[in-house]
N, C-alpha and C positions, 0 to 999 in steps of 0.2 A: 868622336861619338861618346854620350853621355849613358849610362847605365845606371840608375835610380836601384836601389834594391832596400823596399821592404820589411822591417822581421823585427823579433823583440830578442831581446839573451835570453830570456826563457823556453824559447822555441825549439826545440830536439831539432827539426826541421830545417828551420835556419840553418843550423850549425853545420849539417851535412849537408842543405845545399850551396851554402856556401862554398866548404871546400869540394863540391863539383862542381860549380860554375867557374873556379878559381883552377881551376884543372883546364877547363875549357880555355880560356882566356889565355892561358899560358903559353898554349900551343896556336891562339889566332895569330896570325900574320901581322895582324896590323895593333899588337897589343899595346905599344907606346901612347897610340894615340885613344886608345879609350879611359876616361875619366871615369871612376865608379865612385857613388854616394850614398851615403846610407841613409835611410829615411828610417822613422818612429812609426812601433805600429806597437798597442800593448795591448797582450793578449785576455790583460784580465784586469784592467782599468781602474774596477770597480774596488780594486780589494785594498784594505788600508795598509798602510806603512809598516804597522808592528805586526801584520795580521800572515803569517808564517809558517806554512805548514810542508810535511813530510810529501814529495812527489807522490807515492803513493797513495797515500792518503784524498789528497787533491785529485787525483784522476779516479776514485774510486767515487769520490762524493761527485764531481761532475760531471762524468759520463755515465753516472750509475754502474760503474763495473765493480766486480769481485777483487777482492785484492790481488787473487793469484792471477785474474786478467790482467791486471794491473802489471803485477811485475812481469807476466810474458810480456806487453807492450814492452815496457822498457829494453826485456830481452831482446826483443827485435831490432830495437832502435840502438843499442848498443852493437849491435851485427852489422848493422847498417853502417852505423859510425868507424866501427871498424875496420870494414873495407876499404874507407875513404882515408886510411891511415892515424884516424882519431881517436884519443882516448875519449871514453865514456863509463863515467859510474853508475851502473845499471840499479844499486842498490846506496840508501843513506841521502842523497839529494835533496835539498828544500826548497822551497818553491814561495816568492813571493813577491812584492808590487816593484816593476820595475824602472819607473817613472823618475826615481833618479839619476838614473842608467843612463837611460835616453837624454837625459838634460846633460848630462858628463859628455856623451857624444858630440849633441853641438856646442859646446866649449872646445870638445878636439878639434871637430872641424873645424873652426877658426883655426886652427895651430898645424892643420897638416895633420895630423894624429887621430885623424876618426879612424882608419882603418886596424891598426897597431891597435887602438884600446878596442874596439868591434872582438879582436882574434882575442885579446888578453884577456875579457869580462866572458866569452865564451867558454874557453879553458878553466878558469875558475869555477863559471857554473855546473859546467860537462864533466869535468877532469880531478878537480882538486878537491879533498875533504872539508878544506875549510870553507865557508860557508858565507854570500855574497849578502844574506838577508840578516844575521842576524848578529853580525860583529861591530855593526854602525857606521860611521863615517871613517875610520881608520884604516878600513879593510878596502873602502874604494879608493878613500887616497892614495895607498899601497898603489893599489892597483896603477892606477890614473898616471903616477912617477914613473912606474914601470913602464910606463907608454911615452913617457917625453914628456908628460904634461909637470907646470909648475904645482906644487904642492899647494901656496899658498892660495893661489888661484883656485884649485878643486874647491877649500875648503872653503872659500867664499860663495864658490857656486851650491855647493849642499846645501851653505846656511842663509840661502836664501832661497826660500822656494817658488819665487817668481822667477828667479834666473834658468833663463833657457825656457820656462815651461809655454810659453807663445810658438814656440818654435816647433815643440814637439807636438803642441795641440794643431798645428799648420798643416804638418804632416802625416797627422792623422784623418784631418779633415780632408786631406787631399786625395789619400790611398780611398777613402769611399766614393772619392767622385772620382776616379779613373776603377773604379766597379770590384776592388781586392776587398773580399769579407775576411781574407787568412794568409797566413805568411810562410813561407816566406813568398815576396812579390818582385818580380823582376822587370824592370819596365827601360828597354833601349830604346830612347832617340826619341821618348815620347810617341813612338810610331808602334812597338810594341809592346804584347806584353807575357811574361812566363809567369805560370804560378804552380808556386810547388817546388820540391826537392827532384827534379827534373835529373835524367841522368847525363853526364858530363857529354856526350853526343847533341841531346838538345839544345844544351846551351850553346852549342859550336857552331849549329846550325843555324838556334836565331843572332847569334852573332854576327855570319858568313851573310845571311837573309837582309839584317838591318843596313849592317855596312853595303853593301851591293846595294841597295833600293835607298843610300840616301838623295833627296834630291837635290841635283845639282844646282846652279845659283843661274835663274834668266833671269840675262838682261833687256831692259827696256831699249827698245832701237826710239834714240829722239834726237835721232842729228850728233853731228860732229860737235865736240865741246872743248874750250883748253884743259888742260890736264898737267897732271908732274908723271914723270915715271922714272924710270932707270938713267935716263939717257939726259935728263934736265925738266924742265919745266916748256912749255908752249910760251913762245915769245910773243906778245903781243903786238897783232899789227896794223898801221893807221894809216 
């Protein structure tokens, strides 16, 4: 079973649903056999590369809130996070374009390593003082090593900004035709779908739900036919 999931690093959201869905999964029976992939979804598309601002700041100018709304939000979302066992810096955070994030990810995936750098670009944005926006291409490469990926390789892929960008635009184009306007988005088996920081129970359920109801393989009855199997081949006879 395949599990498509959703989300950008910038996402508070993501971060905590992830480690509940990954709580869920741990405890599915049948964990070996599900594949999970990370799809591109960026929460703020529009905004340029050098263009960089304080979390706060950013949720005050685009929700219209108060600052002190502001940093309650976060309060929250640090409570939230912390339940789930995660660090979260409720204060100091910056916020901005994540689109070469996303293009690093599918270079992991090719390598086995989408998942590893998914947890390690979260932590950096959630967790660590240093700062994912505004230290340049050195701060991902860090990163990206850190995750198994080749160094030379990152730094070909940042310095070119068509690499990967097909792929991320693929995926985004996709999450609006299976109907996700926000992330994070959880889609098993292509049969369903979760949205949201859902609590590790739901996830277990549409887990338990997808896997039970996949459907099984019918065959077309059209006569006896030669074949190979375990035992040899059908010997042909005249």
């Amino acid at each position: 079973m395949r599990v498509e999931i959703w989300s950008d690093i910038a996402c508070p959201w993501c971060y905590v649903g992830k480690a509940r869905f990954e709580k869920a999964l741990a405890a599915f029976p049948h964990r070996d056999q599900v594949e999970v992939v990370h799809r591109s979804f960026e929460l703020d598309p529009g905004r340029a590369k050098d263009d960089v601002q304080p979390v706060i700041t950013m949720l005050s100018r685009k929700y219209g809130l108060s600052e002190e709304q502001a940093r309650a939000g976060e309060d929250n979302l640090g409570a939230q996070a912390a339940a789930e066992g995660l660090a979260y810096r409720t204060r100091g955070r910056d916020h901005g374009n994540t689109f070469d994030l996303h293009r690093l990810l599918h270079l992991a995936k090719e390598h086995g390593r989408q998942d590893e750098l998914v947890q390690i670009l979260y932590r950096a944005n959630f967790a660590e003082e240093r700062s994912l926006f505004t230290e340049g291409d050195d701060r991902l490469v860090e990163l990206a090593v850190e995750a198994g990926l080749d160094a030379d390789a990152v730094r070909a892929v940042l310095a070119d900004p068509a690499a990967y960008a097909d792929e991320v635009r693929a995926d985004e184009r996709e999450a609006a035709e299976l109907g996700a306007n926000g992330v994070p988005f959880f889609v098993l088996d292509r049969r369903y779908g979760v949205s949201g920081a859902q609590p590790a129970e739901v996830f277990a359920q549409a887990l338990t739900q997808a896997w039970g109801e996949r459907s099984p393989l019918t065959l077309l009855d059209q006569g006896d036919a030669d074949a190979c199997g375990p035992d040899g081949c059908a010997v042909p006879q005249y």
